[in-house]
C-alpha positions in Angstrom: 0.0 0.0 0.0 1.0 3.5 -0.9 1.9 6.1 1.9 -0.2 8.2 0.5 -2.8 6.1 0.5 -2.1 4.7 4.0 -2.4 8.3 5.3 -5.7 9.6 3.9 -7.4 6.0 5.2 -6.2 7.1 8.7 -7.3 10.0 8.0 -10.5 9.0 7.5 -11.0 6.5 10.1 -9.9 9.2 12.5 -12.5 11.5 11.5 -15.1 8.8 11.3 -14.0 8.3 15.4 -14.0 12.3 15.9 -17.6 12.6 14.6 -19.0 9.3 16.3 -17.4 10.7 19.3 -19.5 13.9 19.7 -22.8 12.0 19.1 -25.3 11.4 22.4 -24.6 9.2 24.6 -20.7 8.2 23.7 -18.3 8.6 25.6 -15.6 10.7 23.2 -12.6 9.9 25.8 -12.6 6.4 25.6 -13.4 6.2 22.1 -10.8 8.1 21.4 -8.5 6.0 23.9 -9.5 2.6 22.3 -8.9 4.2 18.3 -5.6 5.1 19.9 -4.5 2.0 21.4 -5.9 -0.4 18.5 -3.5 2.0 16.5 -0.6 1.1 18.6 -1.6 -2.1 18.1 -1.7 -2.1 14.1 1.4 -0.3 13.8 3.3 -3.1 16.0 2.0 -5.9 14.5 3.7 -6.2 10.9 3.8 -9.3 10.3 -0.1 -9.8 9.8 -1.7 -9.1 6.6 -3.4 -5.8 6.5 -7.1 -7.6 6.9 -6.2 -9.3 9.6 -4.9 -5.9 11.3 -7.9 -4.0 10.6 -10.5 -6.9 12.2 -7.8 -7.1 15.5 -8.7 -3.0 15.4 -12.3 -3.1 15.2 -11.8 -6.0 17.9 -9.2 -3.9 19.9 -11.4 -0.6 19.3 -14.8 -2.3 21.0 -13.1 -3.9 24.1 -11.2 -0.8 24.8 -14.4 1.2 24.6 -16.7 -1.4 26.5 -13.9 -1.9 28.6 -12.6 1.1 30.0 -14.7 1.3 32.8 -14.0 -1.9 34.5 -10.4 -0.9 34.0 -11.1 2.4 35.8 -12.5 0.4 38.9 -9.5 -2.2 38.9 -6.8 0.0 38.8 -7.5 3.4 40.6 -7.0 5.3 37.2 -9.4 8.2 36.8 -9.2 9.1 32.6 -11.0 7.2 30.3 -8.8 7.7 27.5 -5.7 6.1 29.3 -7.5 3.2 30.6 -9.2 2.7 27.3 -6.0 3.6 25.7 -3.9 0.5 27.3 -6.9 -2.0 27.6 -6.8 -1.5 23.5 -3.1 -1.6 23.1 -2.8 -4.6 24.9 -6.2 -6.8 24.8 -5.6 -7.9 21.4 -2.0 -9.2 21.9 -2.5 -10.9 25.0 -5.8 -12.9 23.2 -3.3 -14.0 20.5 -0.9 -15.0 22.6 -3.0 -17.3 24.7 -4.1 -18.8 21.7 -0.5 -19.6 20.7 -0.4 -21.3 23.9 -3.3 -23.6 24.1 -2.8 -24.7 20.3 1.1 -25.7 21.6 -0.3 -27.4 25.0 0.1 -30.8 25.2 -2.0 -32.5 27.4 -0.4 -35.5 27.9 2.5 -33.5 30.1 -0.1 -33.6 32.7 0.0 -37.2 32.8 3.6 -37.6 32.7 4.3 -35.0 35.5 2.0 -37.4 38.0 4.2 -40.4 37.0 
């Protein structure tokens, strides 16, 4: 993909956040936390294809956002765009990698541990 066209497509998903942000009932901060943080995440993760990054954002964007809160409460941290910010940077990452790890478990270690 071009620079170019990599820029205006941020550009437009960012306004698309901005304007979904003022509407009734949203809460702008951590909308604008969990855009943030899936974009942290998209820019790390190179290696997947760029379909694959932009479902992990949507994914990354949605638990940030519906998350934030409950991040708020468990951690003493009183902005909703930092706790949506890291819950979005992070949730996606950690999901893969515990997926890595139960497709590699092997469940016969259990039984040769107790022997």
């Amino acid at each position: 993909m071009e620079p170019t066209s990599s820029a205006v497509s941020a550009g437009v998903a960012m306004g698309a956040v901005a304007a979904t942000s003022l509407l009734p009932g949203v809460n702008g901060d951590a909308l604008i936390g969990a855009f943030a943080g899936a974009v942290v995440f998209a820019l790390q993760a190179k290696e997947l294809g760029l379909l694959k990054r932009m479902a992990y954002m949507l994914i990354s964007i949605l638990i940030g956002y519906l998350g934030a809160g409950e991040v708020m409460t468990h951690t003493g941290l009183r902005s909703w765009t930092l706790a949506a910010f890291g819950l979005s940077a992070t949730v996606v990452t950690l999901a893969l990698a515990g997926i890595d790890k139960i497709k590699s478990f092997d469940i016969t270690s259990i039984f040769k541990r107790g022997s």
